[in-house]
C-alpha positions as CSV (number, residue, x, y, z in Angstrom):
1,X,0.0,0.0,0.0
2,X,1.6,3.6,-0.8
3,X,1.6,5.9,2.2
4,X,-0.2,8.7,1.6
5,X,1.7,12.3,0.7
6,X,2.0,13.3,4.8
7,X,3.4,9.6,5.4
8,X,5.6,9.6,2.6
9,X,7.5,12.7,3.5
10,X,7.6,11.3,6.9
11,X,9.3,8.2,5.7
12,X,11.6,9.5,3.0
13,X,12.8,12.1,5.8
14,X,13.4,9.2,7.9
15,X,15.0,7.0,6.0
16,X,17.3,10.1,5.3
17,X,18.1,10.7,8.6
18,X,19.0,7.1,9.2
19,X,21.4,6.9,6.2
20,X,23.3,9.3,7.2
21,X,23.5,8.4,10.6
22,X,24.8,5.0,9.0
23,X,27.5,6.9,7.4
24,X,28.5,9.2,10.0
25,X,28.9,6.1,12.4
26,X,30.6,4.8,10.1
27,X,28.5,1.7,9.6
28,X,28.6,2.6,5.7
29,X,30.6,4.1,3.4
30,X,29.1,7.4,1.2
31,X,27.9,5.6,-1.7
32,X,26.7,2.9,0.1
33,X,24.9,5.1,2.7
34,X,23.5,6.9,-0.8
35,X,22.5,3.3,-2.5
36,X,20.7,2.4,1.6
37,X,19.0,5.9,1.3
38,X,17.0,5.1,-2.5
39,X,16.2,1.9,-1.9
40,X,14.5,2.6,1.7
41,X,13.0,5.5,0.0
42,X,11.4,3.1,-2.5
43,X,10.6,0.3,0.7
44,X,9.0,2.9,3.0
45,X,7.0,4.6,0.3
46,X,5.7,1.6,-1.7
47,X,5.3,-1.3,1.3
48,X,4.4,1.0,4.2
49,X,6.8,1.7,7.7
50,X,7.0,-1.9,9.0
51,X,9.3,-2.6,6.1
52,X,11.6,0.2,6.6
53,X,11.3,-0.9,10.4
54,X,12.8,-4.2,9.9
55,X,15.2,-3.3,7.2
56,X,16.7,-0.5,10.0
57,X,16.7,-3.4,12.5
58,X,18.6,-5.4,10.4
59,X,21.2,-2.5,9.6
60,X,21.5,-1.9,13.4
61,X,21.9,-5.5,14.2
62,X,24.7,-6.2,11.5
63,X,26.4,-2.6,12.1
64,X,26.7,-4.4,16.0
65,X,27.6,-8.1,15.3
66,X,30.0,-6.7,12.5
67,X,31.8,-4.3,15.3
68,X,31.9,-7.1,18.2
69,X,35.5,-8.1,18.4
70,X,36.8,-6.0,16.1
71,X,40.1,-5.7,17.0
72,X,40.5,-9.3,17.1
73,X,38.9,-9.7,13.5
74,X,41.3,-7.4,12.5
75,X,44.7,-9.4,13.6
76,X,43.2,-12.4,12.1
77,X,42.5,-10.4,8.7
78,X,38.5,-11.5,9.0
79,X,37.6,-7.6,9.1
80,X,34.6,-6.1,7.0
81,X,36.3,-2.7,5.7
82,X,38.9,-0.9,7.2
83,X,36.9,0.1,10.2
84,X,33.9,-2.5,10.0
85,X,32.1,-0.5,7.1
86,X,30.4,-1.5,4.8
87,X,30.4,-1.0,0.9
88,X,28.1,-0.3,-1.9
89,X,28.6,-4.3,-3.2
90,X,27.1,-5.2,0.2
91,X,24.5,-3.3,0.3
92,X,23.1,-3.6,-3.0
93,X,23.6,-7.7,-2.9
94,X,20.9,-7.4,0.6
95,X,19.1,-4.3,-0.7
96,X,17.7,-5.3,-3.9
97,X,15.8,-8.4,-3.7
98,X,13.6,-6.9,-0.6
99,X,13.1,-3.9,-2.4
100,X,12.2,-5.5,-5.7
101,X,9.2,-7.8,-3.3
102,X,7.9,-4.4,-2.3
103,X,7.5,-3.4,-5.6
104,X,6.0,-6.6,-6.9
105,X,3.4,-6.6,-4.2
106,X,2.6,-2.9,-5.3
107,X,2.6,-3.4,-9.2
108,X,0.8,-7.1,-8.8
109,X,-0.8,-6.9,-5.7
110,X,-3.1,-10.0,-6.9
111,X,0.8,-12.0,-7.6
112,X,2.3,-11.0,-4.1
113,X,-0.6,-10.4,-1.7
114,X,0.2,-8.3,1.5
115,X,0.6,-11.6,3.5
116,X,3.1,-13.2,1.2
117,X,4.9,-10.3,0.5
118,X,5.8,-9.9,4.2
119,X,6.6,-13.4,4.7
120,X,9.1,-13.2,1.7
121,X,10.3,-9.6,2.5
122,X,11.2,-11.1,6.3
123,X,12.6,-14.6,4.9
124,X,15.6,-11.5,2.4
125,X,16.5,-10.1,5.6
126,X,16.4,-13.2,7.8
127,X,18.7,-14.6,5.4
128,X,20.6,-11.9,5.9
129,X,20.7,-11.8,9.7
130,X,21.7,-15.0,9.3
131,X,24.6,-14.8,7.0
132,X,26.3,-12.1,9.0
133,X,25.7,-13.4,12.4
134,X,27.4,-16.9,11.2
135,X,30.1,-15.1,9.3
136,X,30.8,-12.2,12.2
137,X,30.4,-14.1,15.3
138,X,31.8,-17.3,13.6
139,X,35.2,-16.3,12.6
140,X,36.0,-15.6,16.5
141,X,35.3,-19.0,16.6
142,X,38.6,-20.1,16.4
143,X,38.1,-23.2,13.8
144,X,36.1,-23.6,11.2
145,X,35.2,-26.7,8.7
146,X,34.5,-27.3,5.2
147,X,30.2,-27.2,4.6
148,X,30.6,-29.9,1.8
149,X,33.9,-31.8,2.6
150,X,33.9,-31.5,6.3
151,X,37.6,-31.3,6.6
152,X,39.7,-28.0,8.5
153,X,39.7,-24.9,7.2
154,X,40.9,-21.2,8.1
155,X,37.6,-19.4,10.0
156,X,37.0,-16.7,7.4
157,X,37.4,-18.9,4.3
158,X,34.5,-19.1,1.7
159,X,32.6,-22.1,2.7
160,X,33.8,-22.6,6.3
161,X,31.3,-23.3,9.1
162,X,31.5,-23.7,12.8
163,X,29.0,-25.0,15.4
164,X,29.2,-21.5,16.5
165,X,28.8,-19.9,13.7
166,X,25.7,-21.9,12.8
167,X,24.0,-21.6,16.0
168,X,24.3,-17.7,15.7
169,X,22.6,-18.1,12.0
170,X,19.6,-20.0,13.7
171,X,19.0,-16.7,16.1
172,X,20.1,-14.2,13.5
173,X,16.6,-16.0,11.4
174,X,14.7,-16.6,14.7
175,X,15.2,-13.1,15.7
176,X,14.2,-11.8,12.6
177,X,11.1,-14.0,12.3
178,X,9.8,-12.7,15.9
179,X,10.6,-9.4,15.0
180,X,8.8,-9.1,11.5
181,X,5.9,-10.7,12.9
182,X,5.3,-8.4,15.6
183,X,6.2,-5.5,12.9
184,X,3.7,-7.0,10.1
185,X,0.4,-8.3,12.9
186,X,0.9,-4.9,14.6
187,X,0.6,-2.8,11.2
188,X,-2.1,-5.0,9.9
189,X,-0.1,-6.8,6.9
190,X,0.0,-9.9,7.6
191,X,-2.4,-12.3,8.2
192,X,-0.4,-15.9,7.6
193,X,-0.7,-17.5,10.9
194,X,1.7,-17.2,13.6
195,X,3.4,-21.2,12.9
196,X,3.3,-20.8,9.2
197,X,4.7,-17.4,9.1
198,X,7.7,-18.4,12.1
199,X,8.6,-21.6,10.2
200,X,8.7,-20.3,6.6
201,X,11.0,-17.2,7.7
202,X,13.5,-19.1,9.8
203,X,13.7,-22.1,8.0
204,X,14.2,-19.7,4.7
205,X,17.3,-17.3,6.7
206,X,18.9,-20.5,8.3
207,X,19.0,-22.6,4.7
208,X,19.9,-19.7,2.6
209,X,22.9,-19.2,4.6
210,X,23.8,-22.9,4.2
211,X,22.9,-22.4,0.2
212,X,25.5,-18.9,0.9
213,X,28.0,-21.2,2.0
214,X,28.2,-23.5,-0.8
215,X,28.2,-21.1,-3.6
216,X,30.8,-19.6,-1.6
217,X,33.0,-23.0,-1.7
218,X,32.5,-23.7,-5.0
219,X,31.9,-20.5,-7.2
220,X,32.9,-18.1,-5.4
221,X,36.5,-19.7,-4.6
222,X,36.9,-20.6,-7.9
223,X,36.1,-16.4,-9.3
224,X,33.1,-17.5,-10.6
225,X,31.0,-15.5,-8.1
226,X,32.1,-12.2,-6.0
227,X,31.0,-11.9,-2.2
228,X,27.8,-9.9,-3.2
229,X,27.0,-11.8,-6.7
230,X,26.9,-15.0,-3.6
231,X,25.1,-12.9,-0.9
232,X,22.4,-11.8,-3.7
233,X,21.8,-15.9,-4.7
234,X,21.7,-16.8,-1.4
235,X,19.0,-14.2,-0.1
236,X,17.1,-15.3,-3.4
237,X,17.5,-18.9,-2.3
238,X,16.0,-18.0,1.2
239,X,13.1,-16.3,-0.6
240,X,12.8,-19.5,-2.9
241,X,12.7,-21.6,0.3
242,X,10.1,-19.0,2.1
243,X,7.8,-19.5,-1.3
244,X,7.6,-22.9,-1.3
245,X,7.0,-23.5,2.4
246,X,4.0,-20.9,2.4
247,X,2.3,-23.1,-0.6
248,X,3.1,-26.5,0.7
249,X,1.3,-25.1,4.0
250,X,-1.8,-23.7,2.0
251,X,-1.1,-20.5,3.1
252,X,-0.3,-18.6,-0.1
């Protein structure tokens, strides 16, 4: 549903203010802090403020996991950035999809009803939750392993996992399941039941990391793929997963 002129100027303003707080903080760089501020424009004007709510949630949680134990990230050469920012190849690869849903649901509203849409649009960002809660609390793991071969590899490396790393992808989707519910039942959006809606969003975040983590092994290894060319197909895998579950359960 497009906000109305008052509501739009509200959000656009908002979602201004909040990109350049991502910059000055340093949590983005100027182009990518730019890129954050069109596409949130788009969100918050053409899906309403619960989807700019979650998609600043999701900033704010990654800005946090990406700055916890910086310095030792750092001496081990995991770092995001110089000083933990992020750049306009990040941001477009978890950007894009979400904003694309919103626009779908807007253009083809009988397609991508309100209900789906915020299943799918929570399912992108839990994927991405995921993703950098594995990869950011993960490589202070102190070991990693191989997804497909199971053998020893550097924490960091394209395809590595960690017991740790995959428990903090299971809250980094569980967390942004509970979240987006509240948002979307709160605001009216969704009306996919409570099981439905929690099992389609966190199974989507936790396997498109896993799906992240393969391409990342083999393509992305091999300079097939680049770190947001992977992050993009993994956050479409998550919404791929999210789709399927919602018409297996009659929901959609």
């Amino acid at each position: 549903m497009v906000l109305a002129l008052l509501d739009a100027v509200i959000g656009v303003g908002l979602t201004a203010a909040l990109a350049l707080a991502a910059v000055y903080s340093g949590a983005l760089t100027r182009i990518a802090g730019a890129v954050a501020f069109l596409f949130g424009a788009v969100i918050v004007v053409a899906g309403g403020f619960p989807f700019l709510a979650l998609l600043i949630l999701f900033v704010v949680a990654s800005t946090l996991a990406t700055r916890y134990g910086f310095e030792e990230k750092r001496t081990k050469n995991v770092h995001e950035g110089i000083h933990g920012e992020r750049g306009i190849s990040n941001v477009v690869a978890h950007i894009v999809i979400p904003t694309g849903l919103v626009l779908i649901g807007l253009a083809v509203p009988s397609a991508l009803p309100s209900a789906p849409l915020a299943v799918l649009y929570a399912a992108a960002l839990a994927f991405g939750a995921a993703d950098t809660f594995a990869s950011e609390f993960g490589v202070l793991a102190g070991k990693a392993r191989s997804i497909l071969t199971g053998g020893a590899v550097p924490p960091g490396t394209n395809g590595g996992v960690s017991t740790i790393g995959e428990l903090w992808a299971l809250v980094g989707s569980l967390t942004t399941a509970l979240v987006a519910l509240a948002l979307f039942v709160g605001f009216g959006t969704s009306r996919v039941p409570v099981g439905p809606f929690l099992l389609a969003v966190v199974a989507a975040g936790f396997v498109g990391c896993q799906v992240d983590s393969v391409l990342g092994e083999t393509l992305e290894n091999r300079g097939y793929l680049t770190k947001g060319s992977t992050n993009f197909l993994g956050m479409l895998s998550a919404v791929g997963v999210a789709a399927a579950l919602l018409l297996a359960l009659g929901v959609w």
